[in-house]
Legacy VTK file of the C-alpha trace (Angstrom):
# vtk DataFile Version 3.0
C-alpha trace
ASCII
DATASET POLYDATA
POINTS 186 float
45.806 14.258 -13.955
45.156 11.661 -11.543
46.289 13.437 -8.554
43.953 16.176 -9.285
40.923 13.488 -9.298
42.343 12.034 -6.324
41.971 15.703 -4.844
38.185 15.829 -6.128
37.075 12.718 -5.054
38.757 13.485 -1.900
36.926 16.785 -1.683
33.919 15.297 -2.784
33.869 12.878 -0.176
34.364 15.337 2.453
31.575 17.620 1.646
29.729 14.138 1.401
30.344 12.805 4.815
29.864 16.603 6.095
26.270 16.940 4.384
25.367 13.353 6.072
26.763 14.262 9.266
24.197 17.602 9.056
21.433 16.073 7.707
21.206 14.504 11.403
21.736 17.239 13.279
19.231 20.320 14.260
19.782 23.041 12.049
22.000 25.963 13.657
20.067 28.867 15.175
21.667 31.149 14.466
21.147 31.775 10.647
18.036 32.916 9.870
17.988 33.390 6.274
20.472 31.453 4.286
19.989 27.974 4.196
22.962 26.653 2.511
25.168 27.562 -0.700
24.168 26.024 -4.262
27.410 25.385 -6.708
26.721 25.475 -10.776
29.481 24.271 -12.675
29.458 24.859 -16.715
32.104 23.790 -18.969
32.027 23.515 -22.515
34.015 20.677 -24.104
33.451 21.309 -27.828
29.953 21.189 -28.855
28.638 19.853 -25.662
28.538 21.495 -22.515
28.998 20.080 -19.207
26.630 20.976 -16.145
27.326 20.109 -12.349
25.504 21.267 -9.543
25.106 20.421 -5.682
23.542 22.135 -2.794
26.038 22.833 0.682
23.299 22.985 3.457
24.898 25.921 5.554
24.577 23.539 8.761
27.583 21.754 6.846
29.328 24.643 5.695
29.342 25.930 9.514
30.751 22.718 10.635
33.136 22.518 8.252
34.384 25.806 8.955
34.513 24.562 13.073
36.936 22.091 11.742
39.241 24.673 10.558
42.594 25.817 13.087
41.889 29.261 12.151
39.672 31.115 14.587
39.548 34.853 12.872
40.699 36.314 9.551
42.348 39.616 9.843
45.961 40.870 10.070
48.094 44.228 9.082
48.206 42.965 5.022
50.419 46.033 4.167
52.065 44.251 1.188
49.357 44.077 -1.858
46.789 41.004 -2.738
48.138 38.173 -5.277
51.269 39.831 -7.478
51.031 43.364 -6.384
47.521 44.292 -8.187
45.278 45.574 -5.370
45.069 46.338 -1.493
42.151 45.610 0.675
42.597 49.312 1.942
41.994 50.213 -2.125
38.891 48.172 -2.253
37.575 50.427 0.682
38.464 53.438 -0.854
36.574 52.690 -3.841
33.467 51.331 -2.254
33.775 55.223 -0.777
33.637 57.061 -3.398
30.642 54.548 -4.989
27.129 56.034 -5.343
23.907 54.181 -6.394
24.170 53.111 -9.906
27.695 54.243 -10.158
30.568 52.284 -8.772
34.138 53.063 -7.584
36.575 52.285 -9.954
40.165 50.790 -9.822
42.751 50.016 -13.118
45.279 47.871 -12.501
47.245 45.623 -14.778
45.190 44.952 -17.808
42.310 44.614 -14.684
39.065 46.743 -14.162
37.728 46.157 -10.941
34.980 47.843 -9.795
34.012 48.253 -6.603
29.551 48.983 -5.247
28.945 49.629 -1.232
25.717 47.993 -0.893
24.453 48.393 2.978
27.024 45.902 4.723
27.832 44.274 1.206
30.518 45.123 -0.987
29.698 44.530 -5.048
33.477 43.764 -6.437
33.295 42.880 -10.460
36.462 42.179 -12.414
37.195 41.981 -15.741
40.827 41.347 -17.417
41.667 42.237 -20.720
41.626 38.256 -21.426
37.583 38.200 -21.242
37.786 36.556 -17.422
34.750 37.980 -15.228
34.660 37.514 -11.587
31.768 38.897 -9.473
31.783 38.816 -6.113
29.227 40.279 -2.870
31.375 40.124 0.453
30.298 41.218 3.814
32.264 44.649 4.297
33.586 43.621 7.268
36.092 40.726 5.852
37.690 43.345 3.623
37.740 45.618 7.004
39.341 42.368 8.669
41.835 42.323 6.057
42.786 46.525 6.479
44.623 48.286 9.310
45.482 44.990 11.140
41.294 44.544 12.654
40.111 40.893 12.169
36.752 38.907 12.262
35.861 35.315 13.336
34.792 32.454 11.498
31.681 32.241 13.414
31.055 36.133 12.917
32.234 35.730 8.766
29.142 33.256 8.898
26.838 35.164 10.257
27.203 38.408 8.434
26.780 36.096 5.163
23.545 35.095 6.772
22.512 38.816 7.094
23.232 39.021 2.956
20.562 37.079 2.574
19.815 35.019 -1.002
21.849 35.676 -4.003
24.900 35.177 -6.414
27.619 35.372 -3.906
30.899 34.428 -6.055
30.138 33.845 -10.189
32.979 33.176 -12.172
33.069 33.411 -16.140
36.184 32.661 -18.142
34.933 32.271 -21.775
32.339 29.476 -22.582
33.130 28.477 -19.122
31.367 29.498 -15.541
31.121 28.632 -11.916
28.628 30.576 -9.611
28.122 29.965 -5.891
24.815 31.423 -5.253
23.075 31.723 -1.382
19.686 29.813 -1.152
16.784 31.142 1.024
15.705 29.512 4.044
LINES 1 187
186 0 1 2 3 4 5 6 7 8 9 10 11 12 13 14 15 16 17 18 19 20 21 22 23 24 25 26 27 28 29 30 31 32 33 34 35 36 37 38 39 40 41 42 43 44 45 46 47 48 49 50 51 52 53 54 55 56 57 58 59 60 61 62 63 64 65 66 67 68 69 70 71 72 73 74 75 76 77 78 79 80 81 82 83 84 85 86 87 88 89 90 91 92 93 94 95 96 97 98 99 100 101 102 103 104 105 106 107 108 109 110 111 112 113 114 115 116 117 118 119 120 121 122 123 124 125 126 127 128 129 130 131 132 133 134 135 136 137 138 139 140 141 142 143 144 145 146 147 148 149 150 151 152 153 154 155 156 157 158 159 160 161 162 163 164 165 166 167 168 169 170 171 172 173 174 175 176 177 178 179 180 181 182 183 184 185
């Protein structure tokens, strides 16, 4: 237990010092509509429930990620996603045969995933037969980065979340409890 509040306070000073260092800094140019990522936290501990949230300006987020050794996200993934459950090259193919209002759909272990083109977004919702929901809006081209050995940048990942614009990007729910990242206008 205390080495994973060691990691959060760790974290949390991070994102800290990162936020401070962009506060000073001229905001970067090159988004035009996303002005940084807000994180909701709700847990319920027995009759109460538990509420965090903070706000990641995207100046911070984009420094962060200039930090990182990894200049472009991509490779030839021919073996399957976690245990086996799903390829990126499946996610495609569903997003395919999508139509408004009625999204590709993909069974898989106890998991229903399914899968909305949206423009340049992809919609991806999963539910397990344990009551877990995930939700998530990607740009289309990370999941083409991840497919037939293409890749994208950092720099270019960033950007084409810019062009998503404002909205629920990841939400979480596993019973009671729920964690959404959601895009703030500019």
């Amino acid at each position: 237990m205390r080495e994973v509040r060691a990691v959060v306070i760790g974290l949390v000073v991070v994102v800290l010092a990162a936020m401070a260092y962009a506060f000073w800094q001229r905001p970067a140019k090159q988004f035009h509509r996303i002005g940084g990522y807000r994180v909701d936290i709700q847990k319920r501990e027995g009759d109460s429930r538990k509420h965090v949230s903070f706000r990641i300006p995207i100046v911070a987020v984009a420094r962060i990620a200039s930090f990182v050794p990894l200049h472009d996200i991509g490779g030839n993934w021919d073996s399957d996603w976690g245990r086996g459950e799903i390829t990126s090259r499946e996610i495609l193919d569903a997003a395919g045969k999508s139509e408004p209002g009625k999204p590709g759909v993909i069974e898989r272990n106890g998991a229903h995933i399914e899968v909305s083109a949206d423009g340049t977004a992809l919609d991806i919702h999963v539910r397990d037969d344990w009551g877990k929901k995930v939700a998530v809006r990607l740009p289309r081209a990370l999941i083409e980065g991840l497919t037939d050995g293409k890749s994208i940048s950092i720099s270019d990942l960033l950007r084409r979340l810019d062009e998503l614009g404002p909205g629920d990007v990841v939400r979480v729910e596993d019973g009671d409890n729920e964690v959404t990242i959601s895009a703030e206008p500019k």
